[in-house]
C-alpha positions as CSV (number, residue, x, y, z in Angstrom):
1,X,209.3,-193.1,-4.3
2,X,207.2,-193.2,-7.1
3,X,205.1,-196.5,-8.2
4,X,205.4,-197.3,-11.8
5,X,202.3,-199.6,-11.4
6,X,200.5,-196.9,-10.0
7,X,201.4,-193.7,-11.3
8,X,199.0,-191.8,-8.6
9,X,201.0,-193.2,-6.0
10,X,203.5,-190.3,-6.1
11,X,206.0,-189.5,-2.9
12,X,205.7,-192.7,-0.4
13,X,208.3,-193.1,1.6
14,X,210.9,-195.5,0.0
15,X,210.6,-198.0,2.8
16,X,207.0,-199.0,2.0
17,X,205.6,-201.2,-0.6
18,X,202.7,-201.7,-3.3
19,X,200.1,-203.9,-3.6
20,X,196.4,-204.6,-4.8
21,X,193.2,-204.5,-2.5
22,X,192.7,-208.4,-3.6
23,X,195.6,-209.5,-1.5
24,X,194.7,-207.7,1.6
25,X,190.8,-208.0,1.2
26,X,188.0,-210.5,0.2
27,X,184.3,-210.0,-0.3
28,X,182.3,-212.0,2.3
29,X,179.0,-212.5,1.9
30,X,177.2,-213.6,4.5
31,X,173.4,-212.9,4.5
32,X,171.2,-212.6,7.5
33,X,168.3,-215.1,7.5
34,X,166.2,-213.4,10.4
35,X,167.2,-209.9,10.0
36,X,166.6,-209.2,13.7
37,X,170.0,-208.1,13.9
38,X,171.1,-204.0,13.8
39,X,170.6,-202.3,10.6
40,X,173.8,-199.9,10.0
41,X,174.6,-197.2,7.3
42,X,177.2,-195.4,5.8
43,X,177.9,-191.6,6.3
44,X,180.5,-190.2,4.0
45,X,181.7,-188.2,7.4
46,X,181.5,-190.2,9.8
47,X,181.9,-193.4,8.6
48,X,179.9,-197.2,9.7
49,X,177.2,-196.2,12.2
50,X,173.7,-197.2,13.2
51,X,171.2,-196.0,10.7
52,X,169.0,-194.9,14.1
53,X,172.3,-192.3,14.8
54,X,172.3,-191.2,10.7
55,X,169.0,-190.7,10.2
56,X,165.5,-190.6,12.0
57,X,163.5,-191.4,9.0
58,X,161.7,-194.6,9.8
59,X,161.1,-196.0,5.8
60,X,162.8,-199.2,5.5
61,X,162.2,-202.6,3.5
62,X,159.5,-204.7,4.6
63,X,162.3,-207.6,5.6
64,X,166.0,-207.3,6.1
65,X,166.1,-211.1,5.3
66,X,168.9,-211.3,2.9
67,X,170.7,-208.3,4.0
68,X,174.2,-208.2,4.1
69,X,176.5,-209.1,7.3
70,X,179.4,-207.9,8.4
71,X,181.6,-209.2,11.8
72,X,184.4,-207.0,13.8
73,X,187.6,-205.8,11.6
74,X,185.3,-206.2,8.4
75,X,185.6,-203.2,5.6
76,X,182.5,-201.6,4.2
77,X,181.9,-199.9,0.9
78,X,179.0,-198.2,-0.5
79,X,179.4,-199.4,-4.2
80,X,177.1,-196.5,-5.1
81,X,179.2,-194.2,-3.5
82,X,183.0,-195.5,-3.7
83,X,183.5,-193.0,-5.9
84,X,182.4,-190.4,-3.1
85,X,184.6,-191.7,-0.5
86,X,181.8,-193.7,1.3
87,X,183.6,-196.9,3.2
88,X,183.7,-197.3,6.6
89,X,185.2,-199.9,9.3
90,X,183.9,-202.2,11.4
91,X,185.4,-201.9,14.9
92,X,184.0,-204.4,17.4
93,X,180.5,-203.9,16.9
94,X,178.3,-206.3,13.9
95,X,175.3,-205.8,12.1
96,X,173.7,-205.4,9.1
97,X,174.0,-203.2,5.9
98,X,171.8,-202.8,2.5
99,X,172.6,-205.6,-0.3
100,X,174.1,-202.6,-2.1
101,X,176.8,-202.5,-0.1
102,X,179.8,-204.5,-0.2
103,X,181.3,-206.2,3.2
104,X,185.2,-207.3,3.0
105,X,187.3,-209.4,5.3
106,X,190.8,-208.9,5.8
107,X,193.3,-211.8,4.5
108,X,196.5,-210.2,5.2
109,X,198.3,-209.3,8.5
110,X,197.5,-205.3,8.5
111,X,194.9,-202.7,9.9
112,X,191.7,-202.2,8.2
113,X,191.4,-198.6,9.7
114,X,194.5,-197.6,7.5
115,X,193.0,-198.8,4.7
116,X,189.8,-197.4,5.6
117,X,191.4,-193.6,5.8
118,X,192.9,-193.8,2.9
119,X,189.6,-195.3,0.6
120,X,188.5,-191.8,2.1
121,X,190.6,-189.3,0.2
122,X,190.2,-187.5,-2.7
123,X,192.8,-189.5,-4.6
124,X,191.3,-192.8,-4.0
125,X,187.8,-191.1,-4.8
126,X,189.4,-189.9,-8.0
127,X,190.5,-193.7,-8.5
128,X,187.2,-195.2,-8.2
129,X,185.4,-193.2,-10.3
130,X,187.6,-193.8,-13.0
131,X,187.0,-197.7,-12.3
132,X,183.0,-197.1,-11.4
133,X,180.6,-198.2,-13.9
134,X,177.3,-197.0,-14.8
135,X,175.8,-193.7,-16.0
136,X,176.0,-190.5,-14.3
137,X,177.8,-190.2,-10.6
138,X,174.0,-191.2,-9.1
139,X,174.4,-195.3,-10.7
140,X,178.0,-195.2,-10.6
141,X,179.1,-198.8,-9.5
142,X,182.5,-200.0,-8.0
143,X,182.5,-203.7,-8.7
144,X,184.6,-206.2,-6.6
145,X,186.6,-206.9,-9.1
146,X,187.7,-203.4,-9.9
147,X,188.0,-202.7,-6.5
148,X,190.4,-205.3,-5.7
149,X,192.2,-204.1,-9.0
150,X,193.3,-200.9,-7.1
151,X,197.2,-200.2,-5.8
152,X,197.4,-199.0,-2.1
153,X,200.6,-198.1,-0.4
154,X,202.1,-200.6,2.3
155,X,203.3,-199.5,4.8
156,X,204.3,-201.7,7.7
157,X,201.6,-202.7,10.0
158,X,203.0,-200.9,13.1
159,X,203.3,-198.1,11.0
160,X,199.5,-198.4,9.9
161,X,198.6,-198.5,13.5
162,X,200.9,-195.6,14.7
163,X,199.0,-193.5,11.3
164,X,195.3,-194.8,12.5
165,X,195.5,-194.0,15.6
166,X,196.2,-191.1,15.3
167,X,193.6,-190.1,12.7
168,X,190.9,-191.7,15.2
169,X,192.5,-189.0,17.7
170,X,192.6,-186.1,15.7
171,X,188.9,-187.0,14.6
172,X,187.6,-187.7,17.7
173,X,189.1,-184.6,18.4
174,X,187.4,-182.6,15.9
175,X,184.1,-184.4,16.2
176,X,183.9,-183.3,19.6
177,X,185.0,-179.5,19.0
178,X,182.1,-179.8,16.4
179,X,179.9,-181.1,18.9
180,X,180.4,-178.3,21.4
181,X,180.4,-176.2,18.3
182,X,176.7,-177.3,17.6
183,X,175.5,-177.0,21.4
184,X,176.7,-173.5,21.6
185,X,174.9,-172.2,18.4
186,X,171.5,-174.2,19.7
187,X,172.0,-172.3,22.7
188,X,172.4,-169.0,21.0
189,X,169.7,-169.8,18.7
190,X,167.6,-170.3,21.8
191,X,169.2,-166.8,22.9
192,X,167.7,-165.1,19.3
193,X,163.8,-166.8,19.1
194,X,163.8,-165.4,22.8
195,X,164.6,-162.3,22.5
196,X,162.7,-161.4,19.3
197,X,159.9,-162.8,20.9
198,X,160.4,-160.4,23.8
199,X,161.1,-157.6,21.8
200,X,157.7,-158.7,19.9
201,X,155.6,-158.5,22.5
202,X,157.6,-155.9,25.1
203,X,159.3,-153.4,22.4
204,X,162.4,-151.8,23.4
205,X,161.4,-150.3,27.0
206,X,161.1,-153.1,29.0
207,X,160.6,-151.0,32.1
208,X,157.4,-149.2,30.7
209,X,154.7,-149.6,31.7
210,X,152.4,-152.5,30.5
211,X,148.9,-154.2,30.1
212,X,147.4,-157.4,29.8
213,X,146.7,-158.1,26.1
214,X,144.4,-160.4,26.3
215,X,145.6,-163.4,25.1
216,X,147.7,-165.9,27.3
217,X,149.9,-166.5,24.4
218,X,151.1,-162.8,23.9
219,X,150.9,-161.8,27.9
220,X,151.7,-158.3,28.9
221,X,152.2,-155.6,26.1
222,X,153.2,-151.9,26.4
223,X,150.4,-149.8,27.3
224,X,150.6,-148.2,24.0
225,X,149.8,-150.8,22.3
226,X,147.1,-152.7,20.7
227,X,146.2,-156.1,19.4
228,X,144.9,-156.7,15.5
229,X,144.0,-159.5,14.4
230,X,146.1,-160.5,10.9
231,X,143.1,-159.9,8.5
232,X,142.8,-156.6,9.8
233,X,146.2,-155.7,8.6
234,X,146.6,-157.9,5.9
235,X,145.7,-160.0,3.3
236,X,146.4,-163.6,3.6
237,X,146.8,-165.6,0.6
238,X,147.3,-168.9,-0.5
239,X,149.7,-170.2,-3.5
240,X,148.5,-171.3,-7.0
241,X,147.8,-175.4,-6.7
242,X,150.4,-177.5,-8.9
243,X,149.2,-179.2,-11.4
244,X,145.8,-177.9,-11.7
245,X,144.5,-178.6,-15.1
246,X,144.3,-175.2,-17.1
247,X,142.3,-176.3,-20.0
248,X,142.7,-174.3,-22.5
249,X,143.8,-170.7,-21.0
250,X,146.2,-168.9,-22.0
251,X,149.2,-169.7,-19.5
252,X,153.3,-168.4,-19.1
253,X,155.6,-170.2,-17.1
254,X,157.0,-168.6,-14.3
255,X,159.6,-169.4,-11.4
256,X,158.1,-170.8,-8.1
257,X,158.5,-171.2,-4.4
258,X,158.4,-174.0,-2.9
259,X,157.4,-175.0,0.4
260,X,161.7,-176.2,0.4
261,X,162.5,-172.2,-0.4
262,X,160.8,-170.7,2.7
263,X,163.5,-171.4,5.0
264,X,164.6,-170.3,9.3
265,X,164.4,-166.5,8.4
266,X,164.9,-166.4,4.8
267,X,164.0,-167.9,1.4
268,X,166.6,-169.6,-0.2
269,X,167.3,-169.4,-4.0
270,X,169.5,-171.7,-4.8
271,X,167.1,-173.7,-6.8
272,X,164.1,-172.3,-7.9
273,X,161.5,-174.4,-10.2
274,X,158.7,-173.0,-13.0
275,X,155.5,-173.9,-13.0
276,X,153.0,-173.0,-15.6
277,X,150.0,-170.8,-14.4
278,X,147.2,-168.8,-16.4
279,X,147.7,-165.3,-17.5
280,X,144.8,-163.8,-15.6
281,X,146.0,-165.3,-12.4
282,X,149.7,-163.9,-12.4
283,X,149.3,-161.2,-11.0
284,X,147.3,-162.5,-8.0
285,X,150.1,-164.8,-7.3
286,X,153.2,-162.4,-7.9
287,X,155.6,-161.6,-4.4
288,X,155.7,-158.0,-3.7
289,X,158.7,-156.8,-1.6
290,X,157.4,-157.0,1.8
291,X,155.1,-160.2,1.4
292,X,155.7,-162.7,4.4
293,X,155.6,-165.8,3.4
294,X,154.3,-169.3,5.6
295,X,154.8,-172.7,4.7
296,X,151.1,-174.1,4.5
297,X,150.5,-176.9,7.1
298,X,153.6,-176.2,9.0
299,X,152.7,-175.2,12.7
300,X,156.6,-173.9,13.7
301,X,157.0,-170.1,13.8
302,X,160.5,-170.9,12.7
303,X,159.1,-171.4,8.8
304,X,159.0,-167.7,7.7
305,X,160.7,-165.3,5.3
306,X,160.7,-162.5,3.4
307,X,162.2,-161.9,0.0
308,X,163.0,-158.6,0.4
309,X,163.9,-158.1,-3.5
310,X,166.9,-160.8,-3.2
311,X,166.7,-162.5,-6.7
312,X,165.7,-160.6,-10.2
313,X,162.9,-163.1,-10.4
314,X,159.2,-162.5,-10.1
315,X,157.9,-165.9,-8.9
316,X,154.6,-167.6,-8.1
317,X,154.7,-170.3,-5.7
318,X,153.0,-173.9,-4.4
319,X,152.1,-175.0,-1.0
320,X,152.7,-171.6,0.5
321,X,150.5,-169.2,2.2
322,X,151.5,-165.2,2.0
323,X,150.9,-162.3,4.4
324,X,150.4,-158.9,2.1
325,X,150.0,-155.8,4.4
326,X,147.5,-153.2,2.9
327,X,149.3,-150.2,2.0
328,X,147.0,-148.0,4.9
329,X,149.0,-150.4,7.6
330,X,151.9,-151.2,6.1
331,X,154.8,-151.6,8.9
């Protein structure tokens, strides 16, 4: 069956119905006046959570007086985000969300988590960003009105049930083969940093023979070997300073690294800024295929790449130290 009211609804079964959002749901607003009570978020994948579980970023409003409440069974929609997909539902648990959000009850005899699955798809996405208002996807607004404007598909409750249930199956499913997914690639991970660092400091015999080196931190090395300090082999270097003032030289503007390029391993060009910098210090700052490069201030080992020629670009870069090798020791 096809809706004439709703031309998007295209192939439901001919046994369900129609109707708007504004019969099954209506906005409650209920505001805490204490704000001792939990402070949940939205994630687009996983639905109404406990900001603690989203995010570990501790920035947050002063107060969460006036904050927005919602009880068991409510529905919750990111109005910033409806046209992204971003609602979730409120199982048994209660709490509090942002006063961006909107908090719904349900008025009608159905199951919210249907209606929760389906505010999730691309279609209904589609749909709310036609009804969003605002400039640019980032201040995008669903309105309540607008929302409860929308057609949904009907389907008897026991039928909703039977369809949520098995969604929160098939998801829980998933989220727990992602999961084991995750531990198993930590653990390899694990596996990789621990046997570069063995290879590092142990080389490919590790029956050879070895010495001390010297240094608790390196242990044992072949007996071949040696230890240099880095300034013996190198120059380190440290980038040009953003928004130094210039004066009146004679600048070009170039593309930079950031301290957001210099990723696990490698340096990541997906988005690479310009800066302006003065013609007699170019050529100081220019990466040379080879250069290891450090995020400044950042203590992890894990923050170090090399650019090995992958973009045609000849950046400078901000907030990041480079390792040059001196052509005599070159590796």
């Amino acid at each position: 069956m096809i809706s004439p009211a709703a031309p998007y609804l295209t192939r439901i079964p001919d046994d369900w119905q129609v109707t708007r959002t504004k019969y099954l749901f209506r906005e409650r607003n209920l505001r805490s006046t204490e704000g001792n009570e939990e402070l949940f978020s939205l994630s687009k994948a996983r639905g109404l959570l406990p900001r603690s579980e989203i995010t570990d970023k501790v920035e947050r409003a002063d107060t969460l007086e006036g904050y927005k409440r919602f009880l068991p069974g409510d529905l919750v929609m990111n109005k910033m985000q409806a046209w992204n997909g971003v609602f979730g539902f409120a199982d048994a648990r209660s709490g509090i969300v942002s006063p961006d959000y909107s908090v719904f009850e349900v008025t009608a005899d159905i199951d919210p988590r249907f209606f929760a699955y389906i505010f999730t798809t691309d279609l209904y996405a589609g749909v709310f960003g036609q009804l969003a208002r605002g400039m640019g996807t980032a201040f995008l607004r669903l309105n309540t009105d607008e929302f409860g404007s929308v057609d949904v598909p009907l389907p008897c409750k026991t039928e909703q049930q039977r369809i949520a249930n098995f969604l929160d199956e098939q998801t829980a499913r998933i989220d727990a083969l992602i999961a084991g997914k995750e531990k198993l690639l930590k653990k390899l991970k694990e596996y990789q940093y621990s046997y570069v660092s063995q290879l590092m400091t142990r080389g490919l015999e590790t029956d050879g023979s070895v010495k001390y080196s010297g240094y608790p931190e390196i242990g044992d090395i072949p007996l071949h070997w040696d230890v240099k300090r880095l300034k013996f082999l190198g120059q380190v270097r440290s980038g040009v300073a953003k928004g130094k003032d210039l004066g009146d030289k004679e600048t070009v503007l170039l593309p930079y690294l950031r301290v957001a390029n210099v990723q696990d391993g490698y340096v990541d060009l997906s988005q690479v800024l310009e800066i302006e910098v003065g013609s007699s210090e170019v050529s100081r700052y220019l990466l040379q295929k080879g250069d290891v490069l450090m995020n400044e201030g950042v203590t992890t080992t894990n923050s170090v790449g090399e650019p090995y020629g992958k973009a045609r670009l000849t950046p400078v870069f901000t907030k990041i130290m480079f390792l040059r090798f001196v052509s005599s020791t070159r590796l």
